[in-house]
KEGU-473542 format. One record per residue (C-alpha): residue number from 1; residue in three letters; x, y, z. Coordinates in steps of 0.25 Angstrom, whole numbers, plus 5000, padded with zeros to 4 digits. Example, Ala and Ser with C-alpha at 12.3 -4.5 7.8 and 13.67 -1.06 7.14 Angstrom:
BEGIN
R/pos/code/x/y/z
R/1/ALA/5049/4982/5031
R/2/SER/5055/4996/5029
END
This chain:
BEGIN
R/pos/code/x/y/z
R/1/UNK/5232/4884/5118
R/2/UNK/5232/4894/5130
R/3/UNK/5227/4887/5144
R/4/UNK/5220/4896/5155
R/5/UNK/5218/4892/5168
R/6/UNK/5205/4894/5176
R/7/UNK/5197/4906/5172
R/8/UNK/5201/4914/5187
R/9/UNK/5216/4910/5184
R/10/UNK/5224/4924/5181
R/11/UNK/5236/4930/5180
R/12/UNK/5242/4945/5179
R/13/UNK/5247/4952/5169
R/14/UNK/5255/4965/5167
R/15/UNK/5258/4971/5152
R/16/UNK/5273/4970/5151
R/17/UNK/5275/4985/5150
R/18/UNK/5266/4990/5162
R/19/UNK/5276/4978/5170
R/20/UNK/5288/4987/5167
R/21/UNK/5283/4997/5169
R/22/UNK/5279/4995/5182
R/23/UNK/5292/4990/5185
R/24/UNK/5299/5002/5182
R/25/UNK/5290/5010/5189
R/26/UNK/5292/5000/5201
R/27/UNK/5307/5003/5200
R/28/UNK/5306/5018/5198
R/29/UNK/5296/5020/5211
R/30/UNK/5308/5013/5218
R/31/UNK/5300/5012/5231
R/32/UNK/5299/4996/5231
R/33/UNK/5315/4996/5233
R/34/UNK/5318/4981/5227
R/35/UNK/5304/4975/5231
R/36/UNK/5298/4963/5224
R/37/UNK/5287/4968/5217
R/38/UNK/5277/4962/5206
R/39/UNK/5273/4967/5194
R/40/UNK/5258/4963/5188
R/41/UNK/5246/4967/5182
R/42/UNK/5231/4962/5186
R/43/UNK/5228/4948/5187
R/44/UNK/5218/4944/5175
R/45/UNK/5213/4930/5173
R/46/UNK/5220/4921/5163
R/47/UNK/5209/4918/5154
R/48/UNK/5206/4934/5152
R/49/UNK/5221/4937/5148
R/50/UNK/5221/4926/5139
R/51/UNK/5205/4930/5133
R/52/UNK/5210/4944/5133
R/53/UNK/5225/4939/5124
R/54/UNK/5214/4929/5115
R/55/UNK/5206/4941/5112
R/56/UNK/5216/4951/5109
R/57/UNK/5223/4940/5100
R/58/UNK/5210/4935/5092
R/59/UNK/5214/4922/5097
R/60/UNK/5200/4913/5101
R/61/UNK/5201/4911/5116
R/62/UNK/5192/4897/5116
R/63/UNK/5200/4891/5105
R/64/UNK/5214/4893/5113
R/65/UNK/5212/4895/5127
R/66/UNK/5209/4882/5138
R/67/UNK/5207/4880/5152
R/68/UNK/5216/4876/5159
R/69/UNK/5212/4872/5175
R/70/UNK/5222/4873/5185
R/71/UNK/5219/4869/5199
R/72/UNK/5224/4874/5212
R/73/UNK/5228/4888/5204
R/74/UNK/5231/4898/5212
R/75/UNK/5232/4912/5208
R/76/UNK/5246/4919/5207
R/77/UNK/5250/4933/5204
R/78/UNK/5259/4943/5205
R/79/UNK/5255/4953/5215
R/80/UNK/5258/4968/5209
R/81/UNK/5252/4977/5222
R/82/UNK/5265/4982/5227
R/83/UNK/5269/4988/5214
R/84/UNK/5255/4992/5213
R/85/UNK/5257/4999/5225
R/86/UNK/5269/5006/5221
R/87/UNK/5266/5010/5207
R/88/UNK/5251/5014/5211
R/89/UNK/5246/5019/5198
R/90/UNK/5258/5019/5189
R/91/UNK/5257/5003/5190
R/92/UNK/5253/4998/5176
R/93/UNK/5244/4987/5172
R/94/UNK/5240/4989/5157
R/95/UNK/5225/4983/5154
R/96/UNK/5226/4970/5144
R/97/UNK/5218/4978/5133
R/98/UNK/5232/4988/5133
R/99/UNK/5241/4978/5135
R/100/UNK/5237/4966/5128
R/101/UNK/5236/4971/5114
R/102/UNK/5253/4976/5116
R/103/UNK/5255/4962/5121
R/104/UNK/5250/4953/5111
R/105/UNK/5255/4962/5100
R/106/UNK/5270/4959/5108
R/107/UNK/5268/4945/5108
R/108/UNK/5265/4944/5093
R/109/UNK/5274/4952/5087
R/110/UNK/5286/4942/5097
R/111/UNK/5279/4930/5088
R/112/UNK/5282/4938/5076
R/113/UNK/5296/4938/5080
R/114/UNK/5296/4923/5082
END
């Protein structure tokens, strides 16, 4: 069973390689100098990241998926504009049509391992 909040709870994601490599290219600009900076990708909503997995997967979303109500939520992410700023257009956020497919294909070969 996989339980989702309220349908405008979300999270952000970032694909694991765009996060190094926007790490490395934090460190190589040099210009932050030691600063705290966060590394993210656009905030999507639970329910459409776990859709999107469901689909991907030929799992059926109704038969394993329930709402799960939460109240007094309040909405929490890592805000990623300064490097944003610095990177300008060599920040990467992969779309979840590229990245998913690589992901999921990670994550079952793991549990053939297992």
């Amino acid at each position: 069973k996989i339980y989702v909040g309220r349908h405008d709870f979300f999270r952000g994601a970032i694909y694991a390689p765009d996060a190094a490599k926007n790490i490395l290219a934090l460190i190589e600009d040099g210009s932050l100098n030691r600063q705290p900076v966060n590394i993210g990708g656009k905030q999507d909503y639970i329910r459409d990241i776990v859709s999107h997995v469901c689909e991907s997967t030929n799992c059926p979303f109704d038969k394993i998926v329930f709402n799960m109500e939460e109240q007094g939520h309040q909405a929490k992410w890592l805000d990623s504009s300064k490097a944003m700023k610095v990177l300008g257009d060599k920040y990467q956020i992969t779309d979840w049509n590229e990245s998913l497919g690589p992901t999921i294909e990670y994550y079952r070969e793991c549990l053939r391992k297992i």
